[in-house]
Every structure is written in C-alpha cells, then in structure tokens.
KOLKEKE-417352 format. One record per residue: x, y, z of N, C-alpha, C, O in turn; residue number from 1. Coordinates in steps of 0.1 Angstrom, whole numbers. Layout:
<atoms>
<atom><n_xx>X</n_xx><n_yy>Y</n_yy><n_zz>Z</n_zz><ca_xx>X</ca_xx><ca_yy>Y</ca_yy><ca_zz>Z</ca_zz><c_xx>X</c_xx><c_yy>Y</c_yy><c_zz>Z</c_zz><o_xx>X</o_xx><o_yy>Y</o_yy><o_zz>Z</o_zz><pos>NUM</pos></atom>
...
</atoms>
This chain:
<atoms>
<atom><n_xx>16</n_xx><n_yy>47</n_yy><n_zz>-454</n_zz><ca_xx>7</ca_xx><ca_yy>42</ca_yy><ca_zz>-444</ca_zz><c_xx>-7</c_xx><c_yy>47</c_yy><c_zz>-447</c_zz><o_xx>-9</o_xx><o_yy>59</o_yy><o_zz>-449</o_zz><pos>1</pos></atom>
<atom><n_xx>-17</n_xx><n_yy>35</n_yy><n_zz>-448</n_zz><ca_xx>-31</ca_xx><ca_yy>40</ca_yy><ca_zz>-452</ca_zz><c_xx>-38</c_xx><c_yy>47</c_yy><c_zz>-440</c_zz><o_xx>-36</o_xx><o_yy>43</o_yy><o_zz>-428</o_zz><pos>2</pos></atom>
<atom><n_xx>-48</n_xx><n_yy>59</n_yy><n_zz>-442</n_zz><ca_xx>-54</ca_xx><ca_yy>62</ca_yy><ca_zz>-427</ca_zz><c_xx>-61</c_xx><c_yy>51</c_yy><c_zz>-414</c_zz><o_xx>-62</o_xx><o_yy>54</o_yy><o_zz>-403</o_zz><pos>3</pos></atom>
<atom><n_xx>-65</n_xx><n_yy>37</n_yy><n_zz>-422</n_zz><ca_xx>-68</ca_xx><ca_yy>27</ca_yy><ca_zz>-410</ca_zz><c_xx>-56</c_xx><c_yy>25</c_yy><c_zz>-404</c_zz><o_xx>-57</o_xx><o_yy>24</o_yy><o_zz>-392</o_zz><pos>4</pos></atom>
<atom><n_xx>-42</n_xx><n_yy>23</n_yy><n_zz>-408</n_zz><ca_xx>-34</ca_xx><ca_yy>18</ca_yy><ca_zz>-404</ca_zz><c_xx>-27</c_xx><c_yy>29</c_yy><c_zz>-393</c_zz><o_xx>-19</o_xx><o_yy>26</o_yy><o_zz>-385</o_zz><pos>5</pos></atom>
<atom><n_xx>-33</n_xx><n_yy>44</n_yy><n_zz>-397</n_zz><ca_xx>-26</ca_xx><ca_yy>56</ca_yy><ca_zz>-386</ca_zz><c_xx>-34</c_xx><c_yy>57</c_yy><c_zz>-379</c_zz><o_xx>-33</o_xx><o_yy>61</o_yy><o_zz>-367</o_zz><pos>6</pos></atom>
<atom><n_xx>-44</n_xx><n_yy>54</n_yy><n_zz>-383</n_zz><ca_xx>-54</ca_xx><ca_yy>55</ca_yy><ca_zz>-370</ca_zz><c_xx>-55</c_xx><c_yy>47</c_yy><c_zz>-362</c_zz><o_xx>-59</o_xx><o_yy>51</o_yy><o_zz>-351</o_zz><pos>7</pos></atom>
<atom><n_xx>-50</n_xx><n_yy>30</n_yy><n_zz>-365</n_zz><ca_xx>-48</ca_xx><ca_yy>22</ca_yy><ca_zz>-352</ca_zz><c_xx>-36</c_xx><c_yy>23</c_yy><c_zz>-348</c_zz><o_xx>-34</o_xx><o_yy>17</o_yy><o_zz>-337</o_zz><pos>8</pos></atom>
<atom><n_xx>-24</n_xx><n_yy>29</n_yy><n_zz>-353</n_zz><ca_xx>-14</ca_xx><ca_yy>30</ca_yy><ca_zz>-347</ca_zz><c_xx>-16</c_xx><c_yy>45</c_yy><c_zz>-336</c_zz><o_xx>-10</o_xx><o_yy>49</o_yy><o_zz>-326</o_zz><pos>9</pos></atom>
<atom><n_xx>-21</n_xx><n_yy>48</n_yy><n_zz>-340</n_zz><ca_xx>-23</ca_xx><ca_yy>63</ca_yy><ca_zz>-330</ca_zz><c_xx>-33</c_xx><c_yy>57</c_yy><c_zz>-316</c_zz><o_xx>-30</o_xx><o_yy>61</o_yy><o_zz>-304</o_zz><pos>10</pos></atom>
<atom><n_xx>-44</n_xx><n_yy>48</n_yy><n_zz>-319</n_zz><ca_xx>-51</ca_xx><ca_yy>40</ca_yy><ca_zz>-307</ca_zz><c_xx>-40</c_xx><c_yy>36</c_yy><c_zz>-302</c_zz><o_xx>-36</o_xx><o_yy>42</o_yy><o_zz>-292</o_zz><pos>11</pos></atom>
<atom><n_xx>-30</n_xx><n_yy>24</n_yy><n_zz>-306</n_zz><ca_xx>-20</ca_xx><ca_yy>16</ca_yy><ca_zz>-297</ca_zz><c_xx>-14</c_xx><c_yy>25</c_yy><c_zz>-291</c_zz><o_xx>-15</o_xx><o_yy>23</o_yy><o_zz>-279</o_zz><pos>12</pos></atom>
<atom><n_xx>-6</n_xx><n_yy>37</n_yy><n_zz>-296</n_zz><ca_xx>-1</ca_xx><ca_yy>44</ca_yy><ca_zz>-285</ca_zz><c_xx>-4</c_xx><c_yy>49</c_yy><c_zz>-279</c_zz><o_xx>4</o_xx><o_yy>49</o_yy><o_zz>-270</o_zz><pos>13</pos></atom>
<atom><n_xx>-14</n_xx><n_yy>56</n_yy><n_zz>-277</n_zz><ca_xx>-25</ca_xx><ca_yy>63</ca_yy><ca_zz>-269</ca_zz><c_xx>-31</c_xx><c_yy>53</c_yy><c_zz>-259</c_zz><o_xx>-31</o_xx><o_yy>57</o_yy><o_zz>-248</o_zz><pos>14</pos></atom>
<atom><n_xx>-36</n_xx><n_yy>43</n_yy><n_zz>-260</n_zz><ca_xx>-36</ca_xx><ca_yy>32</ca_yy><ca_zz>-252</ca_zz><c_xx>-26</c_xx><c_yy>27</c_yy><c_zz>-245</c_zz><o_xx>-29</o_xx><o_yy>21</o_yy><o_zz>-235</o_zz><pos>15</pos></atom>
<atom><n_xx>-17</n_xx><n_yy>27</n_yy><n_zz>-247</n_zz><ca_xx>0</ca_xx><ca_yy>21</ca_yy><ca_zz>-240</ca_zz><c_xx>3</c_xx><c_yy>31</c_yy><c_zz>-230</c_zz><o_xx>6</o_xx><o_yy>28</o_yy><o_zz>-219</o_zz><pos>16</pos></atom>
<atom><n_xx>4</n_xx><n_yy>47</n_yy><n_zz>-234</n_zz><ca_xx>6</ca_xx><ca_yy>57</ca_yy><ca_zz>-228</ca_zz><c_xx>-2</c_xx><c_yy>59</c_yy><c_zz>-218</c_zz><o_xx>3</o_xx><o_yy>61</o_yy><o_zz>-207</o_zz><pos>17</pos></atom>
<atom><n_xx>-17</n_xx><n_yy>58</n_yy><n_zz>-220</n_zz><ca_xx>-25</ca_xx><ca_yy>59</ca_yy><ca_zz>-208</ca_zz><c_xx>-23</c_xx><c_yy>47</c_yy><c_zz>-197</c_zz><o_xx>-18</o_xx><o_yy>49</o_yy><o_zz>-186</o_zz><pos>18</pos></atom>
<atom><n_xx>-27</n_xx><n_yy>36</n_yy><n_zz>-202</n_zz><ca_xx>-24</ca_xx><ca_yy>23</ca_yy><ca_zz>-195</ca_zz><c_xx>-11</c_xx><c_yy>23</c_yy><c_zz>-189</c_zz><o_xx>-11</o_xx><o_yy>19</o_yy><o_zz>-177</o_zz><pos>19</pos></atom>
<atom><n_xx>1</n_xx><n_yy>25</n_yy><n_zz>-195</n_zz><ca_xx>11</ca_xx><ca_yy>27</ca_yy><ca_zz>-186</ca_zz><c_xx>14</c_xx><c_yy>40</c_yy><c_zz>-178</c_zz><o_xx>24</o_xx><o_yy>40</o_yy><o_zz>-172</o_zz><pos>20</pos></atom>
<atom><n_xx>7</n_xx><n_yy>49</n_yy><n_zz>-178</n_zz><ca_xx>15</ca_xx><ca_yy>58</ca_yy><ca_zz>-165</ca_zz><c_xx>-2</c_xx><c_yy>48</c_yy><c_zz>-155</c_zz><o_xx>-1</o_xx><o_yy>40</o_yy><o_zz>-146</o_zz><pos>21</pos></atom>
<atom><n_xx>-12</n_xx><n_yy>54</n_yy><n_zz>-160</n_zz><ca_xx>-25</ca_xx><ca_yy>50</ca_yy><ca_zz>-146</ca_zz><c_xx>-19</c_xx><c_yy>35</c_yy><c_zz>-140</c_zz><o_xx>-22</o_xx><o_yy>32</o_yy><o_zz>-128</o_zz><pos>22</pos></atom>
<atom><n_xx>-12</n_xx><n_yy>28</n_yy><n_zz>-148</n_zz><ca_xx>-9</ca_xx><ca_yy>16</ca_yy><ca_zz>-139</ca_zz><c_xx>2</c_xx><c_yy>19</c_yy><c_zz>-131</c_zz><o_xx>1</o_xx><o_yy>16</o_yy><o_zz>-119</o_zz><pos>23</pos></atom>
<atom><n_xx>13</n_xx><n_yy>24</n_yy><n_zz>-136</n_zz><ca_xx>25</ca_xx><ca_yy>27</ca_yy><ca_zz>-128</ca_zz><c_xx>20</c_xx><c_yy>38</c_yy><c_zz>-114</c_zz><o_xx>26</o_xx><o_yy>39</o_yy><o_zz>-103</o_zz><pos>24</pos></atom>
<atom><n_xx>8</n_xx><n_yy>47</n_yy><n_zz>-118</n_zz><ca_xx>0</ca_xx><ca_yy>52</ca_yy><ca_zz>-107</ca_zz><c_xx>-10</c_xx><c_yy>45</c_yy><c_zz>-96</c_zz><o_xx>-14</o_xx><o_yy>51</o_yy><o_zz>-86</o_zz><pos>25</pos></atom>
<atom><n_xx>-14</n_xx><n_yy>32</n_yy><n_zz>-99</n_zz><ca_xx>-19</ca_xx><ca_yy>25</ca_yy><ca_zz>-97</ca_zz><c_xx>-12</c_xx><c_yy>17</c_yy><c_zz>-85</c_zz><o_xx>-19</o_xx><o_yy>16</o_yy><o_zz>-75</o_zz><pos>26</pos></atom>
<atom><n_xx>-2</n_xx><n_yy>13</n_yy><n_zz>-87</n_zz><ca_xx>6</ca_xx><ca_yy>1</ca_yy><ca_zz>-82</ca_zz><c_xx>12</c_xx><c_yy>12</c_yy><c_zz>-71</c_zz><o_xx>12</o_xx><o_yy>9</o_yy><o_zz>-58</o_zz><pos>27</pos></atom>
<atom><n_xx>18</n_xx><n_yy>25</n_yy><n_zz>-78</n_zz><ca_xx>26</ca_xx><ca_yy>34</ca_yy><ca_zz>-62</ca_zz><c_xx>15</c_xx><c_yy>32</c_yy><c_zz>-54</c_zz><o_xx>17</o_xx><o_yy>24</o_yy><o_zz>-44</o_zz><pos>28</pos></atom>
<atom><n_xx>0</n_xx><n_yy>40</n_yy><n_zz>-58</n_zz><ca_xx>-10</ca_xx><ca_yy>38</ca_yy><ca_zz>-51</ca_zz><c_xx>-12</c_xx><c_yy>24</c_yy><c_zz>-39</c_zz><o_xx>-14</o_xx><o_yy>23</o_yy><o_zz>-27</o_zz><pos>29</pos></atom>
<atom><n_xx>-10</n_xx><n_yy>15</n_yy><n_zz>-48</n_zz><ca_xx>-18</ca_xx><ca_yy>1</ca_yy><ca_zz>-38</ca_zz><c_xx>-5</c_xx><c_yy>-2</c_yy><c_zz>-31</c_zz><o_xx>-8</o_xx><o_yy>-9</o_yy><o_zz>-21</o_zz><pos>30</pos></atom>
<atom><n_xx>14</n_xx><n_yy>2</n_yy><n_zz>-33</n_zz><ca_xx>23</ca_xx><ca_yy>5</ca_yy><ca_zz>-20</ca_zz><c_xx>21</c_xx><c_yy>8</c_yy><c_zz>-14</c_zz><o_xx>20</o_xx><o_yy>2</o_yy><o_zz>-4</o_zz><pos>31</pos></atom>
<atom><n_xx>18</n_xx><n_yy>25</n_yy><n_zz>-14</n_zz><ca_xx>16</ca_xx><ca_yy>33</ca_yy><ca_zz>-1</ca_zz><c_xx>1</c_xx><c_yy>28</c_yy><c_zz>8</c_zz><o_xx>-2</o_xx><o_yy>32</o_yy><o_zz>20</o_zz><pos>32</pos></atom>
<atom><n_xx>-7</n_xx><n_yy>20</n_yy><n_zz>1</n_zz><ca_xx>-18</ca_xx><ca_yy>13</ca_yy><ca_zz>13</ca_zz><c_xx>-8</c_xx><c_yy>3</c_yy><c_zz>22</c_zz><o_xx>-8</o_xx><o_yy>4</o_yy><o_zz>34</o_zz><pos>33</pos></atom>
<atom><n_xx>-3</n_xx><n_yy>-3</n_yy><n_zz>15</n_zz><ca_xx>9</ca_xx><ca_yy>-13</ca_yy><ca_zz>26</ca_zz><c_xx>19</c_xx><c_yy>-7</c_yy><c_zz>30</c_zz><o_xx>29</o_xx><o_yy>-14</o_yy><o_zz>31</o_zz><pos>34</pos></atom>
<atom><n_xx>20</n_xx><n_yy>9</n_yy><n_zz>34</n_zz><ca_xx>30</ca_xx><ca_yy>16</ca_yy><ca_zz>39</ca_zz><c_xx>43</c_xx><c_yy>13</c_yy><c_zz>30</c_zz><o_xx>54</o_xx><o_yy>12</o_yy><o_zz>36</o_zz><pos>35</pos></atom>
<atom><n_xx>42</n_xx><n_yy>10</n_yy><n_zz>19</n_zz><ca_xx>58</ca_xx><ca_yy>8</ca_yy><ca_zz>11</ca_zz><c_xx>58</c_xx><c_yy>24</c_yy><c_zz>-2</c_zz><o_xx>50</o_xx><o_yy>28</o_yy><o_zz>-11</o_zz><pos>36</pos></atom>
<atom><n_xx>70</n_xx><n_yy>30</n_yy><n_zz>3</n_zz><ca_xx>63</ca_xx><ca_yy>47</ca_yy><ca_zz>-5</ca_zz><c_xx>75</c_xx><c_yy>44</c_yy><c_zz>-12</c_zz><o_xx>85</o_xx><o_yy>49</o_yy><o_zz>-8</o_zz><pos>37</pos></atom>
<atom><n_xx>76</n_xx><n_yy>35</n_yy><n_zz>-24</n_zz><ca_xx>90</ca_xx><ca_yy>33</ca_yy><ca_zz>-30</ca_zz><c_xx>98</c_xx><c_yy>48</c_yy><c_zz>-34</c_zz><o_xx>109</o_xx><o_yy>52</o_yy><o_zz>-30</o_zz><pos>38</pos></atom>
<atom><n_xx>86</n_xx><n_yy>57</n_yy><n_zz>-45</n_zz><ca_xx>90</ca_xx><ca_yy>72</ca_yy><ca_zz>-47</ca_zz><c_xx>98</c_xx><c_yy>79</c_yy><c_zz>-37</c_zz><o_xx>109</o_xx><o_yy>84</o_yy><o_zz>-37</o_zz><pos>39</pos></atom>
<atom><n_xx>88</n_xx><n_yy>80</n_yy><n_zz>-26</n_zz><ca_xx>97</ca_xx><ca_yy>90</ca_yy><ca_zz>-16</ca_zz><c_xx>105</c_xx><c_yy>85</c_yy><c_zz>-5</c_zz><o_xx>105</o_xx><o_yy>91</o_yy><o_zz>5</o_zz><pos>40</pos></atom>
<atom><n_xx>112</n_xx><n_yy>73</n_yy><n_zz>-6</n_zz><ca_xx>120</ca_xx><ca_yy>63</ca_yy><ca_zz>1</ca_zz><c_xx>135</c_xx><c_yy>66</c_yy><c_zz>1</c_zz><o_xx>139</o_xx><o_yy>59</o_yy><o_zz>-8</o_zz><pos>41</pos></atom>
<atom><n_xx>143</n_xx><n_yy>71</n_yy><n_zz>5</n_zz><ca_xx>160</ca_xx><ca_yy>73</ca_yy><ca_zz>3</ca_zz><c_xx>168</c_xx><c_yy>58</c_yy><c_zz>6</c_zz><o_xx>180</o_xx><o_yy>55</o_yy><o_zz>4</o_zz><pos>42</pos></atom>
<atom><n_xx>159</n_xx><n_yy>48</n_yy><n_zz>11</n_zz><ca_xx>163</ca_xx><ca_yy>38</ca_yy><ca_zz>14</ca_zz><c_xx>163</c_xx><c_yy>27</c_yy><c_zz>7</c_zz><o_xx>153</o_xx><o_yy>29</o_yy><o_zz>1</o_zz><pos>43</pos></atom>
<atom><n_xx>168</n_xx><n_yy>16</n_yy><n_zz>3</n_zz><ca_xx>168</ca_xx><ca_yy>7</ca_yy><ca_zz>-6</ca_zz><c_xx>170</c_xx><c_yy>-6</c_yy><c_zz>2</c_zz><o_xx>179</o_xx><o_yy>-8</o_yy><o_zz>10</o_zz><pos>44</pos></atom>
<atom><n_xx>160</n_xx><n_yy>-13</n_yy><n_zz>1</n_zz><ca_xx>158</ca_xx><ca_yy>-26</ca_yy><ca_zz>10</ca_zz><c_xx>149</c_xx><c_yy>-32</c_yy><c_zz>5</c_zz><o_xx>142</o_xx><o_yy>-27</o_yy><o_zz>-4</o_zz><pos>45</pos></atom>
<atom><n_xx>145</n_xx><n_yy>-47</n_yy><n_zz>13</n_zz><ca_xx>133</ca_xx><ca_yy>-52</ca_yy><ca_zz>3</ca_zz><c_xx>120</c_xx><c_yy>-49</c_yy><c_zz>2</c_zz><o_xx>112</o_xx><o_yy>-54</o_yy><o_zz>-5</o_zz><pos>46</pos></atom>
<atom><n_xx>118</n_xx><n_yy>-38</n_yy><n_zz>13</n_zz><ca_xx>103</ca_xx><ca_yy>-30</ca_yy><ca_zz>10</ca_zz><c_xx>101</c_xx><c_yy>-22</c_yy><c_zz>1</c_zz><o_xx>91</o_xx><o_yy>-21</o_yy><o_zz>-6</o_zz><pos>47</pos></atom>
<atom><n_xx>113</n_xx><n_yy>-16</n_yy><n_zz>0</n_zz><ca_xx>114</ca_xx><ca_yy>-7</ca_yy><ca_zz>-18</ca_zz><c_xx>113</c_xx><c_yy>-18</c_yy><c_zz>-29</c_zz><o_xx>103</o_xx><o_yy>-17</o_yy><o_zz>-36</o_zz><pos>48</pos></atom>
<atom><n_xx>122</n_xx><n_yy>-27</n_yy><n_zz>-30</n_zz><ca_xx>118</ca_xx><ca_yy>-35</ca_yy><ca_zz>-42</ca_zz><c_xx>106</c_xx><c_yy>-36</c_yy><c_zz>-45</c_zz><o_xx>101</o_xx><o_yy>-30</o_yy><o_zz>-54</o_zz><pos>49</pos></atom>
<atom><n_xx>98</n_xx><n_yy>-47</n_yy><n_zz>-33</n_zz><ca_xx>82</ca_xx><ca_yy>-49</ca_yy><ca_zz>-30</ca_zz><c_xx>77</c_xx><c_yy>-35</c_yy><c_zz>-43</c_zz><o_xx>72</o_xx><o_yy>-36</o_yy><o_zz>-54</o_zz><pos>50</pos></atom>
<atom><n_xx>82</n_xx><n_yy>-24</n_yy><n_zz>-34</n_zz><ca_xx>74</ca_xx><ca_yy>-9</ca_yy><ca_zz>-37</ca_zz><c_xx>76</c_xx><c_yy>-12</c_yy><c_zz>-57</c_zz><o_xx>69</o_xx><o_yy>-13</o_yy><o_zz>-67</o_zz><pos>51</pos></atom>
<atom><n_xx>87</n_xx><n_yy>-13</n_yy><n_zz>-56</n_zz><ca_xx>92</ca_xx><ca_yy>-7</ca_yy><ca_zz>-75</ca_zz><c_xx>83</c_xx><c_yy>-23</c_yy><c_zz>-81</c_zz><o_xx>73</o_xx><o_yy>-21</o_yy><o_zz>-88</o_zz><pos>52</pos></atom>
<atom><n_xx>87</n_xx><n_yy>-38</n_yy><n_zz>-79</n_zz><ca_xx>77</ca_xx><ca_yy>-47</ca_yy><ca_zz>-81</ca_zz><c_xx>62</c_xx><c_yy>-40</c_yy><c_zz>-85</c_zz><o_xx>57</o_xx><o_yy>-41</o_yy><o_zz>-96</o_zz><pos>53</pos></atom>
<atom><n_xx>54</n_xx><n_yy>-32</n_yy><n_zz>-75</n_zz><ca_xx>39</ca_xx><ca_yy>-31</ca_yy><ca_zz>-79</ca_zz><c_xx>38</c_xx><c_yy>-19</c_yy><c_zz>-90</c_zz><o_xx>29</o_xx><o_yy>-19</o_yy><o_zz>-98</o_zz><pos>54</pos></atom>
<atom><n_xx>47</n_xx><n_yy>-9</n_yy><n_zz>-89</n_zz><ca_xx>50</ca_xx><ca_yy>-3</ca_yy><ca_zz>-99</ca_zz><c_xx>48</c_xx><c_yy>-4</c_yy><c_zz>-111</c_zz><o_xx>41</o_xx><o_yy>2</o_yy><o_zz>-119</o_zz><pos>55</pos></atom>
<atom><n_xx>57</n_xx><n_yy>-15</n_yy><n_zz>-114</n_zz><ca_xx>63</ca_xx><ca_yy>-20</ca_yy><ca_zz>-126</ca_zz><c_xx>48</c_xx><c_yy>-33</c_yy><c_zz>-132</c_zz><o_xx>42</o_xx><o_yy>-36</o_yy><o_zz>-142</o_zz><pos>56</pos></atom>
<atom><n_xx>47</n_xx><n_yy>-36</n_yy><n_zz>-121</n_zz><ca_xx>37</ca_xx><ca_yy>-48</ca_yy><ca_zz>-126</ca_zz><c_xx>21</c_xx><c_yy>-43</c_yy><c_zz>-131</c_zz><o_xx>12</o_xx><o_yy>-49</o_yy><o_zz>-137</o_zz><pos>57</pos></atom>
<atom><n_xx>23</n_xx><n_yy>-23</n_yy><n_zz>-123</n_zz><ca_xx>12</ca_xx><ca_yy>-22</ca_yy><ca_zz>-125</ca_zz><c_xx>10</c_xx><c_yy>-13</c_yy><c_zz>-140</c_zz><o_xx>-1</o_xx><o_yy>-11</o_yy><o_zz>-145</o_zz><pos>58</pos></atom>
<atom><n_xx>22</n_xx><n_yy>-9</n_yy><n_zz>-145</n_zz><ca_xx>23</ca_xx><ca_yy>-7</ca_yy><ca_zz>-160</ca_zz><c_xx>21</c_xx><c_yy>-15</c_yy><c_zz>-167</c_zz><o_xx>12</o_xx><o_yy>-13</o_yy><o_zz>-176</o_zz><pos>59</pos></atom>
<atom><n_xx>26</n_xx><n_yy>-33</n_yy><n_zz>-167</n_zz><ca_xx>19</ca_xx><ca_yy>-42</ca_yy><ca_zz>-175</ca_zz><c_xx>6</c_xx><c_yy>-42</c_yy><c_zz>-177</c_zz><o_xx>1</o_xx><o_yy>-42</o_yy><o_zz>-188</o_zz><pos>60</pos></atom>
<atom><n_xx>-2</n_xx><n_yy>-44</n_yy><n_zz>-166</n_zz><ca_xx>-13</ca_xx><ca_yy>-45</ca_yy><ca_zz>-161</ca_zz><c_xx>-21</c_xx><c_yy>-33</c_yy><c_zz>-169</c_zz><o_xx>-27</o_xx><o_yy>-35</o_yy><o_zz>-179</o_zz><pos>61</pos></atom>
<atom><n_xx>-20</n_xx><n_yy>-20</n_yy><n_zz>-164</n_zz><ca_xx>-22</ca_xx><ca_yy>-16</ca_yy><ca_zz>-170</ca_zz><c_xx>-29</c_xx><c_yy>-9</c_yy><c_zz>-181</c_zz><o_xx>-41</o_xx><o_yy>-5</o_yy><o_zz>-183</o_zz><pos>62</pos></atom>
<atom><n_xx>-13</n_xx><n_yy>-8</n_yy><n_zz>-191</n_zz><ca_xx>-12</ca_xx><ca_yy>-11</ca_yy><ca_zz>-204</ca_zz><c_xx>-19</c_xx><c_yy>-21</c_yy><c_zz>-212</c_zz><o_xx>-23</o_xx><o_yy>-18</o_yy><o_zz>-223</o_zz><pos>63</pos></atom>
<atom><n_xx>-23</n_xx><n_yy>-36</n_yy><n_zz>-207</n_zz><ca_xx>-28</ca_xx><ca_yy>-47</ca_yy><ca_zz>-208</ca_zz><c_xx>-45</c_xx><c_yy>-40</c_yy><c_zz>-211</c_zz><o_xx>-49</o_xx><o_yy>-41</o_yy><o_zz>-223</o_zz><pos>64</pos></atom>
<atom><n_xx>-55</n_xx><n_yy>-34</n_yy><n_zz>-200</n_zz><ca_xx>-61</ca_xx><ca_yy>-32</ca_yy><ca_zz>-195</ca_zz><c_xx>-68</c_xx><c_yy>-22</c_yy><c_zz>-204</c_zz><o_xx>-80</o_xx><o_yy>-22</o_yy><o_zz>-208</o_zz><pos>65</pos></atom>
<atom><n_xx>-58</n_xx><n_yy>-15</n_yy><n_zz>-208</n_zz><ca_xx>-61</ca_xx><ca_yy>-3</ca_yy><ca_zz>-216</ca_zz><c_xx>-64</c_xx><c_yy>-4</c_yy><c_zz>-232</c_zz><o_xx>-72</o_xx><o_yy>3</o_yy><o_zz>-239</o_zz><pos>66</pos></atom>
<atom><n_xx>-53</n_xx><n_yy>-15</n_yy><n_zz>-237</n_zz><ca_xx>-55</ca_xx><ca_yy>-15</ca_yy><ca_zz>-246</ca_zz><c_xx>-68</c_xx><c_yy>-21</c_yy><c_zz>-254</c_zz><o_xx>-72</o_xx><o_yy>-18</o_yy><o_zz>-265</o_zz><pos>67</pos></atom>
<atom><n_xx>-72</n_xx><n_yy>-33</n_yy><n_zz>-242</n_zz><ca_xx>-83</ca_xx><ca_yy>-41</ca_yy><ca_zz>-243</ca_zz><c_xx>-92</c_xx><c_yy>-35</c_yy><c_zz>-245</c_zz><o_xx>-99</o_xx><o_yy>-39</o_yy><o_zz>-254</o_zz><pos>68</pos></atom>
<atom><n_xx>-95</n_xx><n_yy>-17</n_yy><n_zz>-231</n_zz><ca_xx>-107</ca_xx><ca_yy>-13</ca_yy><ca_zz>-240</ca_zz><c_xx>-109</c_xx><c_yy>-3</c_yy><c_zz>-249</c_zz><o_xx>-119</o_xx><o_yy>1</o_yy><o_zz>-255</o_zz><pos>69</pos></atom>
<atom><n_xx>-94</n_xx><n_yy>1</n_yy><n_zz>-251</n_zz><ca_xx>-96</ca_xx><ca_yy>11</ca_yy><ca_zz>-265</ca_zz><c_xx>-97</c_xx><c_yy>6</c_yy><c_zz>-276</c_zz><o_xx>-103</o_xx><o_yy>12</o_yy><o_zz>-285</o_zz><pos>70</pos></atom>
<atom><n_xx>-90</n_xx><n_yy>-14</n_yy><n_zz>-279</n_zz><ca_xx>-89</ca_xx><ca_yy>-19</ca_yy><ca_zz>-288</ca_zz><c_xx>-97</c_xx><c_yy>-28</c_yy><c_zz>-295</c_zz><o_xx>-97</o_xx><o_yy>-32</o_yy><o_zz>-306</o_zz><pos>71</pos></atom>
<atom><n_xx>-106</n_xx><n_yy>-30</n_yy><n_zz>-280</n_zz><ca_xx>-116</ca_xx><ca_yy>-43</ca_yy><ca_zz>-286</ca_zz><c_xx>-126</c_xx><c_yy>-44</c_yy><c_zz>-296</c_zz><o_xx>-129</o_xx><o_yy>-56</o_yy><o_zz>-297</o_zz><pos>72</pos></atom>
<atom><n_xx>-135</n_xx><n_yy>-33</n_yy><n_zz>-307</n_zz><ca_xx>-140</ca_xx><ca_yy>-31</ca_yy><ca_zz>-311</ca_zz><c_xx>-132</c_xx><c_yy>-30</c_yy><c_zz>-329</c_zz><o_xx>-136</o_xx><o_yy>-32</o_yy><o_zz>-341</o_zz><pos>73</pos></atom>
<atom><n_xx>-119</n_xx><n_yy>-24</n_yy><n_zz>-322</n_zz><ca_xx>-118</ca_xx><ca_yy>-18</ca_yy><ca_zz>-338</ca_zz><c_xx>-108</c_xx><c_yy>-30</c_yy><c_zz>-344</c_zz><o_xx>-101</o_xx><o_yy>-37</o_yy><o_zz>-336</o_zz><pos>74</pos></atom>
<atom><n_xx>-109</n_xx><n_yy>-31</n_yy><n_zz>-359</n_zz><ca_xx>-102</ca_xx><ca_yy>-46</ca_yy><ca_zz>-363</ca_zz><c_xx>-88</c_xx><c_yy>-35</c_yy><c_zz>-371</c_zz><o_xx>-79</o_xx><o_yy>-40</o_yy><o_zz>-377</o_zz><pos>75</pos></atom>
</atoms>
C-alpha cells in the first residue's frame, strides 16, 4: 500500500469513528430533549425503540457528516 493510499485510509477511519460515536451521541442527545432516555431505560416499548431509531440514525448521519468534512478536499 502506497503512503497516499494509508493516508486516506487512516482519514476514512478516523472520520467514521468520529462521525459515528458524536452522532450516536447526538441522536441519545436529541431523545432525552423528547424525554425518550433509551440508555437508561429498563423498559422496552415504543418510546425506547423511537429512543435506539435516533441513535442509530444519528451514527449514519453522522458518519455521513464527518466524512464530508475530513474528505472533501483530499482526492
């Protein structure tokens, strides 16, 4: 593997990693504004789902988000 090629492989993951936990932090975040605390919930019902839904959507998101601005410059 040539150094351009480790060094954008080291951006993508570095960008995926970031982008996915701040989004998956993100999404708990904008739950608990609509009182849905999926994490500290013992309960399972469809406000938890709701809860793990913004979660999950907010790792795509993101991940998405992140990589756009670590990636947009370098070819």
């Amino acid at each position: 593997m040539s150094q351009p090629d480790f060094d954008r492989a080291m951006r993508e993951g570095l960008a995926d990693a970031i982008g996915f936990v701040a989004g998956a932090l993100a999404g708990w975040w904008l739950g608990r504004q609509f009182g849905i605390d999926f994490i500290a919930s013992p309960e399972w019902n469809a406000r938890q789902i709701i809860g793990l839904l913004l979660i999950v959507a907010g790792c795509g998101v993101g991940r998405a988000v992140a990589r756009r601005l670590m990636l947009k410059d370098k070819a």
